[in-house]
C-alpha positions as CSV (number, residue, x, y, z in Angstrom):
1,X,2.2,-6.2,3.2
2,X,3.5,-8.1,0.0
3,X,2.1,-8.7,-2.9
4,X,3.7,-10.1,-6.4
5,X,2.1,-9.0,-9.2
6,X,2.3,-9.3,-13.1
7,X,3.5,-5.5,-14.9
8,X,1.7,-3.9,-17.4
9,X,2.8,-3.6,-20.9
10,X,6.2,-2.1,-20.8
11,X,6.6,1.8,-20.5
12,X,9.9,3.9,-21.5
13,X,12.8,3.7,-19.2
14,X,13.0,7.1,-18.9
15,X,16.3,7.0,-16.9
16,X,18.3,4.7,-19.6
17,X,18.1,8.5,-21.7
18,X,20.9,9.8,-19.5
19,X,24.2,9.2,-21.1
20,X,26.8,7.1,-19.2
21,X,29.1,9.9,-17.8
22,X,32.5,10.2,-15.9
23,X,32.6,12.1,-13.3
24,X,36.0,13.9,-12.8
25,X,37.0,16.4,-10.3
26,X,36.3,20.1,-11.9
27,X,36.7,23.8,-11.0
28,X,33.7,26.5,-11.9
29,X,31.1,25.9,-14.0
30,X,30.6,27.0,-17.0
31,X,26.9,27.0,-17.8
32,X,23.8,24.4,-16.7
33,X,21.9,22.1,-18.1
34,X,18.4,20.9,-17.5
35,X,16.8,17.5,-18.6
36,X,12.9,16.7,-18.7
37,X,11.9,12.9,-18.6
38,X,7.8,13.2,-19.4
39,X,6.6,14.0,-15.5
40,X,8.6,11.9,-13.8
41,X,12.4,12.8,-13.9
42,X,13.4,16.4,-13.5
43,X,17.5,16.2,-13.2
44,X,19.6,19.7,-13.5
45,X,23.2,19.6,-14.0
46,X,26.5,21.8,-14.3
47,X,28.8,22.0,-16.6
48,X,32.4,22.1,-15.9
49,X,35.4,22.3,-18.6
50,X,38.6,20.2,-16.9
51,X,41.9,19.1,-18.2
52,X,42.7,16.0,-18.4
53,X,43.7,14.0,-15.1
54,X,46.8,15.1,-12.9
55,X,48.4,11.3,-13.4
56,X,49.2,12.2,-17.1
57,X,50.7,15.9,-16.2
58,X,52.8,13.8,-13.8
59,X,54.5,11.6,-16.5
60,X,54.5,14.4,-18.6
61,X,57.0,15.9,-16.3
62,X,59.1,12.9,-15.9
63,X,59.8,13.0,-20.0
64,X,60.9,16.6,-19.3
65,X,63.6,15.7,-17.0
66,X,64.4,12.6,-18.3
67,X,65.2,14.9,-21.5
68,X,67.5,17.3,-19.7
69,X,69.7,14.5,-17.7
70,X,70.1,13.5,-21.8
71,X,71.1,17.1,-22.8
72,X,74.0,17.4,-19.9
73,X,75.4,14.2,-21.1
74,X,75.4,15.7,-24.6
75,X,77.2,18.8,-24.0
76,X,80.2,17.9,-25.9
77,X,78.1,17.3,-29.0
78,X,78.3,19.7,-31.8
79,X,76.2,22.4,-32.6
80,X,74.0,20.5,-35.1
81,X,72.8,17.7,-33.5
82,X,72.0,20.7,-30.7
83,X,69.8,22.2,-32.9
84,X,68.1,19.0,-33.8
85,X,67.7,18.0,-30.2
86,X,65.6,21.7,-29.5
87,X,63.5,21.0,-32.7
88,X,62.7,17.2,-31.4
89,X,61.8,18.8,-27.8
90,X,59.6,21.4,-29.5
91,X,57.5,18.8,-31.5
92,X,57.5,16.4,-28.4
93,X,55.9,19.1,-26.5
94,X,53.5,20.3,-28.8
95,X,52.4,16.6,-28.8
96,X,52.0,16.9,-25.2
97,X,49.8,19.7,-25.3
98,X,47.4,18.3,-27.8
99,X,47.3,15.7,-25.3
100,X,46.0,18.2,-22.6
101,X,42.5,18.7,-24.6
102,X,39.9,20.4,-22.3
103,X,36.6,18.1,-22.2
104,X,32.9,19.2,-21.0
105,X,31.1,16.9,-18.2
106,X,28.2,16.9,-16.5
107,X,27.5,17.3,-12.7
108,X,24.2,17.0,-11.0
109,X,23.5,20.5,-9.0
110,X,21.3,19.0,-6.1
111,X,23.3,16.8,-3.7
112,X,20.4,14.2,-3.2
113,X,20.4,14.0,-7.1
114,X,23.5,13.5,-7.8
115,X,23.6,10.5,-5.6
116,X,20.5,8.8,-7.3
117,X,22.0,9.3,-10.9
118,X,25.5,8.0,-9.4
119,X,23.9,4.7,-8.4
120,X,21.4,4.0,-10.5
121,X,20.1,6.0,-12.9
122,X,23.5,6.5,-15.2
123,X,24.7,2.9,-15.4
124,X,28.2,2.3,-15.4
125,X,29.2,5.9,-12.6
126,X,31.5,5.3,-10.0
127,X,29.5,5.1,-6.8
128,X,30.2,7.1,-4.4
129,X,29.2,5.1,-1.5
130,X,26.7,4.6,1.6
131,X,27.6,5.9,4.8
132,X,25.3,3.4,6.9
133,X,26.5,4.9,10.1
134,X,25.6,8.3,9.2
135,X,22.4,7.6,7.8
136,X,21.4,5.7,10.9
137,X,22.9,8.3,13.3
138,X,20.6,11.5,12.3
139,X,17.7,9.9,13.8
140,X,18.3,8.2,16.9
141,X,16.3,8.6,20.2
142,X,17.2,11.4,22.7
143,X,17.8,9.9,26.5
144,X,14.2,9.8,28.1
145,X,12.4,10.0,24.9
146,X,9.8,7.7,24.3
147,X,10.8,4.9,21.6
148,X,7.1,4.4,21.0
149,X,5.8,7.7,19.9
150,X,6.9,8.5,16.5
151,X,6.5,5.0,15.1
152,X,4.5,2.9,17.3
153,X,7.1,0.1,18.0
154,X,9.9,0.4,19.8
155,X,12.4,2.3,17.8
156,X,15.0,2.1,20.3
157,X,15.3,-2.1,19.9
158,X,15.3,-1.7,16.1
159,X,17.9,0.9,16.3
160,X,20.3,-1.6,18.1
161,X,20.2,-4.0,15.3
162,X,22.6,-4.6,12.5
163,X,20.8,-3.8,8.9
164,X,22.0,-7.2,7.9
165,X,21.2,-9.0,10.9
166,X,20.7,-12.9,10.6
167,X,16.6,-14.1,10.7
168,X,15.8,-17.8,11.3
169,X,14.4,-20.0,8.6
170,X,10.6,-20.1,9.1
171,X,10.1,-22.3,6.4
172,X,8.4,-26.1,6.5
173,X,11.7,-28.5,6.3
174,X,10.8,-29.4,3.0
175,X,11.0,-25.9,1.5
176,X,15.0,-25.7,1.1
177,X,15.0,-28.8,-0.9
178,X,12.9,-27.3,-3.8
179,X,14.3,-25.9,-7.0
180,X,12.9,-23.2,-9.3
181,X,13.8,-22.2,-13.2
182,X,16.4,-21.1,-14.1
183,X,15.0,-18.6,-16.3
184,X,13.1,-16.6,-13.3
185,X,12.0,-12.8,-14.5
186,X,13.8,-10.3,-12.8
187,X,10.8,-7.8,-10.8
188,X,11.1,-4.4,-9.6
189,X,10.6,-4.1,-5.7
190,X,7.9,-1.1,-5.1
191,X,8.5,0.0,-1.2
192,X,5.9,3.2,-0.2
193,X,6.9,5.3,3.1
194,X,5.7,7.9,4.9
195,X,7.7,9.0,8.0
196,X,9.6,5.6,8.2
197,X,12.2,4.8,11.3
198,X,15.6,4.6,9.3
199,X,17.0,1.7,10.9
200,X,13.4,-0.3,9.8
201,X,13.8,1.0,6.2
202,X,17.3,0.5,5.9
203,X,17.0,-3.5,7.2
204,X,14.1,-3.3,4.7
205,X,16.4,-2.8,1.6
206,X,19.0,-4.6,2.7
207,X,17.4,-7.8,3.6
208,X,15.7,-7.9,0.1
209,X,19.5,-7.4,-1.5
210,X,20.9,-9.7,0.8
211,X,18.5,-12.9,0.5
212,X,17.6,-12.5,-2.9
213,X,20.1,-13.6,-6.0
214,X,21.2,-10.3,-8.0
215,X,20.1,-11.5,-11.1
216,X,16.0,-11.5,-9.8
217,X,16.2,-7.5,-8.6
218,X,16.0,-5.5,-11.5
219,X,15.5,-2.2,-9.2
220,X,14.0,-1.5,-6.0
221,X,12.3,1.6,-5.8
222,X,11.4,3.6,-2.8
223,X,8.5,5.9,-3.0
224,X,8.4,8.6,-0.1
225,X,5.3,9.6,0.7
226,X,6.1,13.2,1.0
227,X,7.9,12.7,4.6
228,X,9.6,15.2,6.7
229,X,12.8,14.5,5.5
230,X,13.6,13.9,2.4
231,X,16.9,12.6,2.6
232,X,15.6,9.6,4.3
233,X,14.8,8.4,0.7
234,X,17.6,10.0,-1.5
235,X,20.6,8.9,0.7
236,X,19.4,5.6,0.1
237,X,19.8,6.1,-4.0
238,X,23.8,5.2,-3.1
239,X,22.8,1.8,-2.3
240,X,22.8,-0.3,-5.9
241,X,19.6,-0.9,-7.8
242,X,17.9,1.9,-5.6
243,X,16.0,4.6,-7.2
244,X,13.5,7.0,-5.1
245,X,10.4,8.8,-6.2
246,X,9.2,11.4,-3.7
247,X,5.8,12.6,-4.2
248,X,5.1,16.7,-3.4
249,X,2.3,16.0,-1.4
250,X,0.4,12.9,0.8
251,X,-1.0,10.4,-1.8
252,X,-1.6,7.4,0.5
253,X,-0.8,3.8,0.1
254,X,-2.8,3.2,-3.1
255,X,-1.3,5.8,-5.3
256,X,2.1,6.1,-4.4
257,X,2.7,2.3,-5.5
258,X,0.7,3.0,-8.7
259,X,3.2,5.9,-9.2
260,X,6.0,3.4,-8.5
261,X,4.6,0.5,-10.9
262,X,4.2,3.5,-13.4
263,X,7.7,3.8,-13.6
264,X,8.8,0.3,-13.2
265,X,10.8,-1.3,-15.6
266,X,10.7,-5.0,-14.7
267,X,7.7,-7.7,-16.1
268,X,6.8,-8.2,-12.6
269,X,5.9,-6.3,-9.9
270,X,6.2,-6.9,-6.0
271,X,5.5,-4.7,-3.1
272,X,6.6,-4.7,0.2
273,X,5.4,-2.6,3.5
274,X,9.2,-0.7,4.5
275,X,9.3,-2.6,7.8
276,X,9.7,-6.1,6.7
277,X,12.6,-8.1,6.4
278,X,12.6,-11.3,3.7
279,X,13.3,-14.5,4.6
280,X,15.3,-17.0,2.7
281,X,14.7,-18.1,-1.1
282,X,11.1,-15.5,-0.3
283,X,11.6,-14.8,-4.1
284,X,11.6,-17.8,-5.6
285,X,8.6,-19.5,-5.5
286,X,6.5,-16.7,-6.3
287,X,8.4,-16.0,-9.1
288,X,8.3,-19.5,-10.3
289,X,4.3,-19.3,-9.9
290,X,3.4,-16.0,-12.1
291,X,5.8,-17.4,-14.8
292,X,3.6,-20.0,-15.3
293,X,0.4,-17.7,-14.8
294,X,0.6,-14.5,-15.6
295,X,-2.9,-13.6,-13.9
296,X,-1.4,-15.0,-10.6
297,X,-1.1,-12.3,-7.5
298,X,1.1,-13.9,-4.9
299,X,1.0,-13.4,-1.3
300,X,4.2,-14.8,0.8
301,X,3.3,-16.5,4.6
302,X,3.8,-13.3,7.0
303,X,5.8,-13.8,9.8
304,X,5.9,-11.6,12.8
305,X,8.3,-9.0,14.0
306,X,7.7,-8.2,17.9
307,X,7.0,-4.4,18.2
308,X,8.3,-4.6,21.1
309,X,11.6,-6.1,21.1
310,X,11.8,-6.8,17.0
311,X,12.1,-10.6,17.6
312,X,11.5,-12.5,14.1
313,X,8.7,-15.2,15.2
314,X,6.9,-18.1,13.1
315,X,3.5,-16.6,11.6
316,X,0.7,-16.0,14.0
317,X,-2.3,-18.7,14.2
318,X,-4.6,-15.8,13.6
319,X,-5.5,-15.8,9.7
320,X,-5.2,-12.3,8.3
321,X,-8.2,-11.8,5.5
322,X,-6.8,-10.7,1.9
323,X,-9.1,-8.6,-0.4
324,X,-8.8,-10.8,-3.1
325,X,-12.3,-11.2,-4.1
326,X,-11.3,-7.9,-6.9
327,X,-8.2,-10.4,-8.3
328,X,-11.1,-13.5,-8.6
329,X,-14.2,-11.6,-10.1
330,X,-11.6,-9.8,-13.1
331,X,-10.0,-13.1,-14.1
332,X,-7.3,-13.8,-11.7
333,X,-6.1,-15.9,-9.0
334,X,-4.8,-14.6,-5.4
335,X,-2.5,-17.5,-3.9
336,X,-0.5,-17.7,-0.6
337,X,3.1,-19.4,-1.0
338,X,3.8,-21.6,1.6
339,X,7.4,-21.4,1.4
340,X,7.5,-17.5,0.8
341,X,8.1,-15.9,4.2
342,X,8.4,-12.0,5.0
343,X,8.5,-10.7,8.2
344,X,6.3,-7.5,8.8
345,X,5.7,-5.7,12.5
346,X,2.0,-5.5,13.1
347,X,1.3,-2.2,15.1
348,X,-1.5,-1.6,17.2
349,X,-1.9,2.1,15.7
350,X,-1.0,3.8,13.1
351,X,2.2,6.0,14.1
352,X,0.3,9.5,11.9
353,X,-2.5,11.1,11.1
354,X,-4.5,10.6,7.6
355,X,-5.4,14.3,6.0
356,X,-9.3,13.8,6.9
357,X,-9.2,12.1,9.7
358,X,-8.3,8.2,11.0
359,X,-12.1,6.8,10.8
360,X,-13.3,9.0,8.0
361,X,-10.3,7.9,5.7
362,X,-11.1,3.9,6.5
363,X,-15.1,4.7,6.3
364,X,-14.3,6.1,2.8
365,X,-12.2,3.6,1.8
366,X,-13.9,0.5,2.8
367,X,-17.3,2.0,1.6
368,X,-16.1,2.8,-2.0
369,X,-15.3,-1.0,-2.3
370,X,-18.6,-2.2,-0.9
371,X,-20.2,0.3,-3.2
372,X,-17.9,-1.1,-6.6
373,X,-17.5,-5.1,-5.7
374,X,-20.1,-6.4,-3.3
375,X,-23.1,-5.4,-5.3
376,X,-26.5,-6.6,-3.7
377,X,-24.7,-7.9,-0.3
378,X,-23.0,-4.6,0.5
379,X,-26.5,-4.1,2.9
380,X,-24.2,-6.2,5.2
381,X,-21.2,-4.0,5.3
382,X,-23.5,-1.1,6.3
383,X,-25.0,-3.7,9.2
384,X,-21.5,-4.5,10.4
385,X,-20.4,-0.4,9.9
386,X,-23.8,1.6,10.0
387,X,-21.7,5.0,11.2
388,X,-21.1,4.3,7.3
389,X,-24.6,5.3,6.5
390,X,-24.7,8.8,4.8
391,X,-20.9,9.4,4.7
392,X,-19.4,10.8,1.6
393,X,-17.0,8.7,-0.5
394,X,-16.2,10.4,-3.8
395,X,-17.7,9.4,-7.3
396,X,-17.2,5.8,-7.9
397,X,-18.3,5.9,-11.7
398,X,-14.7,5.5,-13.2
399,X,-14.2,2.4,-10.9
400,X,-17.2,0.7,-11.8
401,X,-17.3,1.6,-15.7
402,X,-13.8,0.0,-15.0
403,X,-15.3,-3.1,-13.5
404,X,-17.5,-3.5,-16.9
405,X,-14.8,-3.1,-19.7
406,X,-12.7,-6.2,-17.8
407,X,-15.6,-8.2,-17.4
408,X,-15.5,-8.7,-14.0
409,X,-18.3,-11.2,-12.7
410,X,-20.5,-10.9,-9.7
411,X,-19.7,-10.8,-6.2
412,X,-22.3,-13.8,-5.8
413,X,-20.1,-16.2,-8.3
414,X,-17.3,-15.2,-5.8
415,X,-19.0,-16.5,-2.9
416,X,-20.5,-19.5,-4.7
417,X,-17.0,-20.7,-6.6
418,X,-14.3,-19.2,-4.6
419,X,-14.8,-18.4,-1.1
420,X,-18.1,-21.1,-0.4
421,X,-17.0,-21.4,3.0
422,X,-17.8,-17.4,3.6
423,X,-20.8,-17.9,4.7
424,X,-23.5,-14.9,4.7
425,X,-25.3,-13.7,8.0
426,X,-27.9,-16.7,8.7
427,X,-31.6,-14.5,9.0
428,X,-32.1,-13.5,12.3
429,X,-35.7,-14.2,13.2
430,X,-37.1,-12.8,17.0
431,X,-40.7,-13.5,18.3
432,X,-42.3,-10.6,20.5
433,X,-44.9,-8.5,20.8
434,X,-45.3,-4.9,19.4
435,X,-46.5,-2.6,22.1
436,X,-47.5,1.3,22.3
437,X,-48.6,2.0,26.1
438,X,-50.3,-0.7,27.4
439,X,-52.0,-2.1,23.8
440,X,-50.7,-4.2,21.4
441,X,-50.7,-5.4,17.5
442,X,-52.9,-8.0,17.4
443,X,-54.9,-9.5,13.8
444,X,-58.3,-9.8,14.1
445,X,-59.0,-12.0,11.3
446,X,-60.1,-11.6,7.5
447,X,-62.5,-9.2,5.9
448,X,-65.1,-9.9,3.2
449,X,-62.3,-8.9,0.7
450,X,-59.9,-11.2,1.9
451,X,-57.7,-9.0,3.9
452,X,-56.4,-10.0,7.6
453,X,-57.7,-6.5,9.7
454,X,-55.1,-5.5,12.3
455,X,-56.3,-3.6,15.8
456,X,-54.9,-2.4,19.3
457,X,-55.7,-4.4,21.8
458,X,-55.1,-4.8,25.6
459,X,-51.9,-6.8,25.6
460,X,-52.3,-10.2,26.9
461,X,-50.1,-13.2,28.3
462,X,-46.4,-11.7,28.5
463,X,-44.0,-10.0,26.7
464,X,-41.8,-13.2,25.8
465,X,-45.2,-15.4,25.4
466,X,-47.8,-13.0,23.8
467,X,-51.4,-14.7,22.3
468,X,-50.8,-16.0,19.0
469,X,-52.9,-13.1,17.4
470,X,-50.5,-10.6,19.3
471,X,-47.5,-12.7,18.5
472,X,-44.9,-11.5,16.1
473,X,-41.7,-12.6,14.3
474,X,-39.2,-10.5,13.0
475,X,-36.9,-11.9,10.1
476,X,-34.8,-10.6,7.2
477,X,-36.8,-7.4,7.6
478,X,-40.2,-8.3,7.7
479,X,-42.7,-8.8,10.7
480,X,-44.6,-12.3,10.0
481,X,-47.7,-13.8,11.5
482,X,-48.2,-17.6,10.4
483,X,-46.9,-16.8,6.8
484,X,-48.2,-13.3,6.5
485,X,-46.6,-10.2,6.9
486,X,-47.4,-6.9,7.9
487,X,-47.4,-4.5,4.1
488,X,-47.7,-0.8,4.2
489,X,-50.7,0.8,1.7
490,X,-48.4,4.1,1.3
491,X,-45.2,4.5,0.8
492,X,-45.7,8.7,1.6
493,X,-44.7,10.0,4.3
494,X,-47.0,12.6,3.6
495,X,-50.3,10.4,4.2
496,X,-50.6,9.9,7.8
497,X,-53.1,7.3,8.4
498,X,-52.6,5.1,5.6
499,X,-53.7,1.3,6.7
500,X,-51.5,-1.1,7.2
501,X,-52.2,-4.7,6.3
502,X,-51.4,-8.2,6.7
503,X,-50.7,-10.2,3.0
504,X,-48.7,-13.3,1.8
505,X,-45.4,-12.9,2.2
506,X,-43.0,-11.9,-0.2
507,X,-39.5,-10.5,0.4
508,X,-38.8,-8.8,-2.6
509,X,-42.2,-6.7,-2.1
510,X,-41.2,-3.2,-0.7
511,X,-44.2,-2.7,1.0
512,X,-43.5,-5.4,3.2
513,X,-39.8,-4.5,4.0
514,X,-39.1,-3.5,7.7
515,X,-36.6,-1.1,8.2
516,X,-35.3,1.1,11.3
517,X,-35.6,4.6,11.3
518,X,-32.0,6.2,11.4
519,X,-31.6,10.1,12.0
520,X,-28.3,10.2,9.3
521,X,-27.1,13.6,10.8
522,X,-27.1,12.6,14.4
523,X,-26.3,8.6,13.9
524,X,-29.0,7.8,16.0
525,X,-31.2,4.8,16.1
526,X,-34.3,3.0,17.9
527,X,-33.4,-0.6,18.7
528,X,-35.1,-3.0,20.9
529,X,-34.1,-6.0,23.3
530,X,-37.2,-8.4,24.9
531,X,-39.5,-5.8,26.3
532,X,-37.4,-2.5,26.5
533,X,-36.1,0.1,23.7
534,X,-32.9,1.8,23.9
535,X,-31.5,4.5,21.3
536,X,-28.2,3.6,20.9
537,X,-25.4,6.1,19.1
538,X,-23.7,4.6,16.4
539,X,-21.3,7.5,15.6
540,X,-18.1,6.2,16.0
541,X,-16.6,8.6,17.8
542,X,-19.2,8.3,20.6
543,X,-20.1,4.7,20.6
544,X,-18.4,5.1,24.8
545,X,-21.8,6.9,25.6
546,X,-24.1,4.6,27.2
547,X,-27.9,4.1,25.4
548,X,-30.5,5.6,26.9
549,X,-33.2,2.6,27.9
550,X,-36.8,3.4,28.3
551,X,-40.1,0.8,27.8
552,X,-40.7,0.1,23.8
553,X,-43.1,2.4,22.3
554,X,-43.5,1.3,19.0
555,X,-46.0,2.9,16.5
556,X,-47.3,1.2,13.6
């Protein structure tokens, strides 16, 4: 949603390059220019030749007539001073037309261009204004049409509301009476967008430049996300300190707000989700913190906007989880300002489609971060998400080689210093019997070598109060009997046959370690409750179809 975050070292302002120019009304061009900024910027001009303004061929003509009123009254004059008169006229007009030099100007050749460079990128350029009406207009809802389709909130509630509509102060009483530095950095505000409702990325921009003091937005810069339209983006350029970055195809979240922090020009960074509006003095405090730490990443209290009727409410009881623990391990702090507030509207789907699919695209992306961060406890992300298991996530090998040169520590020191209260699974341990028809496991005491022998016997007692020597318990993948555990001889596959054993336990030993057998290509998987078996289908897009429940069967 937000996050305020310290820039990198400082890259070229590619956009301070372009030369302050005054635009003047022209006729034809002349010829064109184009100009390159690295692979960023790509701005094409015309040039025009024009004389100089039609105010100063106005007076010009005054002077004229002035002059000839003076002649009548001179008639009577002689010839001589006549004479002197034409020469005087002659020089005053050659003076005249000196003044009426033709100049060369510049004159972007894409509409959409022409209105970024007006208002932000050649400082000092007559704007030529935002039609808010207009802008607003091209995209509102058709009688009957559903206002929750395209954007999954009602669209026609947000398009009833003024851009600069008041909000109430969701701050703790105390807040309003705090001061901050003087000397606050400016940031630059990094907004991403794909397919945006206007009227919710409008009230976006507009709250940020209406409850935050001038001097603390160096630039806000849009990133479209290659959307339908791409005026919904470049219109907005006429708004001051608005720049937009449109990228030529789907990038997701991620990189399009690198690509905006790559062109940033401010010491810090925020970012903001394009349907939140900021509450008062939101700036402020996290400005105030990562001047005093640089390493600090801010996070502002989120409020809620209704979907549904775009109320702005206090912030929900329900804690929202941030992924700090990257921000911790490197070196840095993740801290949530109480007196920050930004509204955001929480939908309940996402209003597109993600190029490979909803649930691959969050499989992927949660799975690469387990794979990088979480090191030995990522065996619990695939517990909670095992439709994980076997998907394909892309090469990791930069991220983690990246992990090394920062000297990022482990995901255990995260848990044990930062987050203690996260606590880990606790071991699930479950007594029962192991049953194949109507025998059971059962140990039948040691050998002469010291080894417990294991049999099949005719199961005894019942299934939720077996014999001891038919008694099992499972925990933390291993199958236990009064301290020892059942060990495999083989680890082939190939060796049907191969004993299995009961030894002192040890859960680092491999041979001991329990694990279901899961057919990767189908999802499939044998699981057990008391005395029955079911094989349950974890693919996610079948986890509807019910398991299919038989009596447990389970080999050795």
């Amino acid at each position: 949603m937000v996050e305020v975050v310290k820039a990198p070292a400082a890259k070229p302002d590619y956009l301070s390059l372009v030369p302050k120019i005054h635009i003047v009304k022209g006729a034809n061009p002349i010829g064109h220019l184009h100009l390159l900024f690295g692979d960023t910027w790509s701005l094409h001009f015309d040039l025009f030749l024009s004389r100089k303004e039609k105010e100063e061929e106005e007076e010009e003509e005054e002077e004229e007539e002035e002059e000839e009123e003076k002649k009548k009254k001179k008639k009577k004059k002689k010839k001589k001073k006549k004479k002197k008169k034409k020469k005087k006229k002659k020089k005053k007009k050659k003076k005249k037309k000196k003044k009426k030099c033709l100049c060369v100007y510049m004159k972007p050749s894409y509409k959409g261009i022409g209105a970024s460079l007006q208002s932000c990128a050649v400082t000092g350029t007559p704007s030529k204004g935002f039609d808010e009406k207009a802008y607003l207009s091209v995209r509102q809802l058709k009688p009957g049409e559903d206002p929750y389709r395209q954007h999954a909130f009602n669209q026609l509630e947000s398009d009833k509301l003024s851009p600069d509509r008041p909000i109430r102060d969701t701050r703790h009483y105390s807040c309003p009476s705090l001061t901050y530095s003087s000397n606050l950095p400016a940031t630059s505000v990094i907004i991403t967008f794909h397919n945006e409702a206007r009227s919710t990325l409008l009230r976006t921009v507009k709250s940020v430049l209406n409850r935050t003091p001038a001097n603390l937005i160096q630039e806000i810069i849009l990133v479209d996300d290659f959307s339908s339209d791409p005026e919904d983006c470049l219109l907005l350029t006429r708004i001051p300190k608005v720049k937009c970055l449109r990228n030529d195809r789907r990038e997701g979240l991620i990189r399009s707000r690198v690509r905006g922090a790559d062109v940033a020009g401010a010491t810090v960074l925020t970012f903001l989700d394009s349907h939140c509006e900021v509450n008062l003095e939101w700036l402020q405090p996290m400005l105030q913190r990562v001047m005093e730490d640089h390493t600090r990443v801010l996070s502002p209290i989120i409020d809620v906007i209704s979907l549904d009727n775009f109320a702005y409410l206090a912030a929900s009881a329900d804690l929202r989880g941030e992924l700090s623990f990257r921000v911790w391990m490197c070196g840095g702090s993740l801290e949530i300002i109480p007196c920050s507030r930004v509204g955001h509207v929480f939908r309940k789907r996402h209003p597109y489609n993600f190029p490979e699919g909803n649930a691959l695209t969050y499989i992927r992306n949660t799975k690469r971060t387990a794979e990088v961060w979480m090191d030995e406890y990522k065996q619990y992300y695939y517990e909670a998400r095992p439709s994980a298991i076997g998907k394909a996530f892309g090469s990791v090998a930069t991220r983690i080689e990246q992990r090394k040169k920062l000297d990022c520590k482990s995901f255990r020191w995260y848990l044990e210093n930062v987050y203690p209260e996260l606590t880990i699974p606790a071991k699930e341990e479950l007594p029962g019997a192991i049953k194949q028809g109507v025998n059971c496991l059962e140990s039948q005491g040691p050998n002469t070598a010291g080894d417990f022998l294991l049999g099949m016997g005719l199961c005894r007692g019942s299934a939720k109060s077996p014999p001891p020597a038919q008694s099992w318990l499972f925990s933390d993948h291993l199958i236990e009997q009064e301290g020892r555990c059942l060990a495999a001889t083989s680890t082939l596959m190939s060796s049907p046959g191969s004993p299995v054993i009961l030894q002192e336990c040890n859960p680092k030993e491999s041979m001991q370690q329990e694990t279901r057998r899961l057919q990767v290509n189908a999802a499939l998987v044998l699981d057990y409750t008391d005395d029955e078996c079911e094989l349950v289908d974890y693919t996610a897009e079948r986890m509807r179809r019910a398991p299919v429940r038989k009596a447990c069967e389970l080999a050795v």
